[in-house]
Residue, then its C-alpha position, 0 to 999 in steps of 0.5 A: x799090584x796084583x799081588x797086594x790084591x791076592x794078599x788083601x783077599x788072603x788077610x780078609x779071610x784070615x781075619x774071618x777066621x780069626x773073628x769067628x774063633x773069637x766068636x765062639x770063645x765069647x759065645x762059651x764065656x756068655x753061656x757059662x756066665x749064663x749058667x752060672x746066674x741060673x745056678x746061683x742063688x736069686x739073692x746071692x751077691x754076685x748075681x749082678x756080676x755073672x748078669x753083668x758078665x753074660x751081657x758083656x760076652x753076648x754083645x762081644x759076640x754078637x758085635x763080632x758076628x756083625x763085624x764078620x758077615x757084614x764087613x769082612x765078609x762083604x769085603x773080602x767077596x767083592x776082592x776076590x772078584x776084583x783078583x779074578x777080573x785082573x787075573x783074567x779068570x771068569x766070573x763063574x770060576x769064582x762063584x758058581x751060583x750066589x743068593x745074592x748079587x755082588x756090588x759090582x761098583x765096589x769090585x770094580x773100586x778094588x780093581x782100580x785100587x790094585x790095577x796100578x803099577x807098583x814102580x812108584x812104591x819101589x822108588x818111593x821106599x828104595x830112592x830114585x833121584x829122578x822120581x818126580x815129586x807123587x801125584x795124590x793116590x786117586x790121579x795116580x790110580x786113575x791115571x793107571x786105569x786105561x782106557x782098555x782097561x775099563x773096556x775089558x772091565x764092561x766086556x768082563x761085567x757083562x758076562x758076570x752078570x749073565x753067568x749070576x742070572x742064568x745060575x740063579x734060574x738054573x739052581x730055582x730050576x734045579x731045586x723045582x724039579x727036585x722037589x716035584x720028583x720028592x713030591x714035596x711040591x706045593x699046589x702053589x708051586x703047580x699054579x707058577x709051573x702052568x703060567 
């Protein structure tokens, strides 16, 4: 099942890229309709056309942007921790430093979806008399889902966290030193350092 993972995270960022071309083909329709409605005559007939056009591109765009950073984005994070955590890798090799803090709920749902055993689908598309009739997909997955398992997701979720707020304060560190020796620093930024 580790494989399904690997090619969820890998279609998820395929899609991203896929959306983002789109996005910016929608973004050139809106800004030459755009154009063309300040080109044009106040009172020409096809204003209403060229208005009605850039307003379908712009939402078009803008539905796609959304669709990209809050959902595939989103998605295609959490899986790729998930991949991470089946594949044994630490969470430091997948991210070094984030704004802002997974949902480790939802990683932790996707690697329960693909911890499972792939034998059952095998038998279920090649033929085995001896399968018994499938249980529904939540036992089947549960089922899979040891006790060792979840253990090591704990251990595993632990240190995650850990290595997120120790670079989070390390980079804020990073970046006040950086702005003390450019002498950009605020008398704000003074006043936290003295506390």
């Amino acid at each position: 099942m580790l494989s399904y993972c690997k090619i969820k995270v890998v279609s998820l960022g395929d899609e991203a890229h896929r959306i983002r071309k789109d996005e910016v083909r929608w973004l050139r329709r809106a800004r030459a309709s755009a154009l063309r409605l300040r080109s044009t005559h106040p009172h020409h007939n096809t204003f209403p056309t060229f208005r009605e056009r850039s307003d379908f591109s712009y939402r078009n765009f803008f539905g796609l942007q959304e669709h990209r950073i809050k959902v595939v984005k989103r998605e295609c994070r959490h899986a790729t921790i998930a991949y991470a955590f089946l594949r044994g890798r630490e969470y430091a090799s997948v991210e070094r430093f984030a704004y802002t803090q997974p949902d480790w709920e939802l990683a932790e749902k996707i690697a329960r979806d693909f911890s499972g055993d792939s034998t059952w689908v095998t038998k279920k598309w090649y033929g085995d008399s001896t399968l018994d009739p499938p249980r529904p997909y939540f036992q089947r997955r549960e089922s899979v889902w040891s006790v060792a398992r979840g253990t090591a997701w704990e251990a595993w979720l632990k240190r995650a966290k850990d290595h997120f707020w120790h670079s989070k304060s390390a980079k804020e560190l990073r970046e006040f030193e950086l702005r003390k020796e450019v002498g950009t620093i605020r008398a704000v930024d003074k006043l936290d350092s003295l506390v």
